[in-house]
C-alpha positions as CSV (number, residue, x, y, z in Angstrom):
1,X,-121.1,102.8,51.9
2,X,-118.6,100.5,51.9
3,X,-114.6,101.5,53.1
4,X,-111.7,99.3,52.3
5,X,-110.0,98.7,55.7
6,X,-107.0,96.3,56.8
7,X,-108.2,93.0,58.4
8,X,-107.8,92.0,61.9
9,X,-108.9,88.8,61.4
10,X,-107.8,87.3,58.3
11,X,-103.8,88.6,58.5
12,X,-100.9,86.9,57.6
13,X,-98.5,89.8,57.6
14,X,-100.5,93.4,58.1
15,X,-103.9,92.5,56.8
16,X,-103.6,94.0,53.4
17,X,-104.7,91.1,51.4
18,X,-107.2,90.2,53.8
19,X,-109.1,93.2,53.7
20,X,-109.0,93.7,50.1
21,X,-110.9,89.9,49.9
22,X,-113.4,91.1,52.7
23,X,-114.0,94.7,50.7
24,X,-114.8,92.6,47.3
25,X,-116.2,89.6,49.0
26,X,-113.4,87.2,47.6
27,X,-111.4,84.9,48.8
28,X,-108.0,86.5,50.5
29,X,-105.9,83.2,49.9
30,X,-106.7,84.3,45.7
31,X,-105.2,87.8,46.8
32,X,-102.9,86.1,48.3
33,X,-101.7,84.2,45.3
34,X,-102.3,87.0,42.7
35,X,-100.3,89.4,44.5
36,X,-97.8,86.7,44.7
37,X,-97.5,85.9,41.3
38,X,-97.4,89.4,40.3
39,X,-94.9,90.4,42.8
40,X,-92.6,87.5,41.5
41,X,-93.6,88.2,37.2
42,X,-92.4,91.9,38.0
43,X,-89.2,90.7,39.7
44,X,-90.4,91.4,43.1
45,X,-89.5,94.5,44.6
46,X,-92.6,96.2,42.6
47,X,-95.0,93.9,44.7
48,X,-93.1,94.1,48.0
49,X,-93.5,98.1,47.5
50,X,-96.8,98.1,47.0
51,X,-98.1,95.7,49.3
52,X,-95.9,98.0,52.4
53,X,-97.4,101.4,50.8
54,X,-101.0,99.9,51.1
55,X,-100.4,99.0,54.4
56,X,-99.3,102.1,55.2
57,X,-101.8,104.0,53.4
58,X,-105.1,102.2,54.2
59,X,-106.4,102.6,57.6
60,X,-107.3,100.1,60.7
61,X,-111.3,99.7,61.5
């Protein structure tokens, strides 16, 4: 069974994006850029939320 975790390798800020790409086996630079682009279409304090509640929320390997 797979578990989504954050990523110690691939991290740019807490490893949010990075383990979502590792959990679906895509690319975390496309995370990157969709969570970008829907951060900045919502007016960007939707996105920022979100991204610091999944960091908080989804745990460390």
């Amino acid at each position: 069974m797979r578990r989504l975790y954050l990523s110690n390798t691939d991290k740019k800020i807490s490893g949010v994006c990075g383990g979502i790409g590792e959990y679906f086996d895509i690319d975390p630079t496309l995370i990157r850029l969709a969570w970008a682009f829907i951060s900045i279409a919502t007016g960007g304090i939707p996105g920022l939320t979100a991204y610091f509640i999944a960091a908080a929320i989804i745990p460390r390997k």
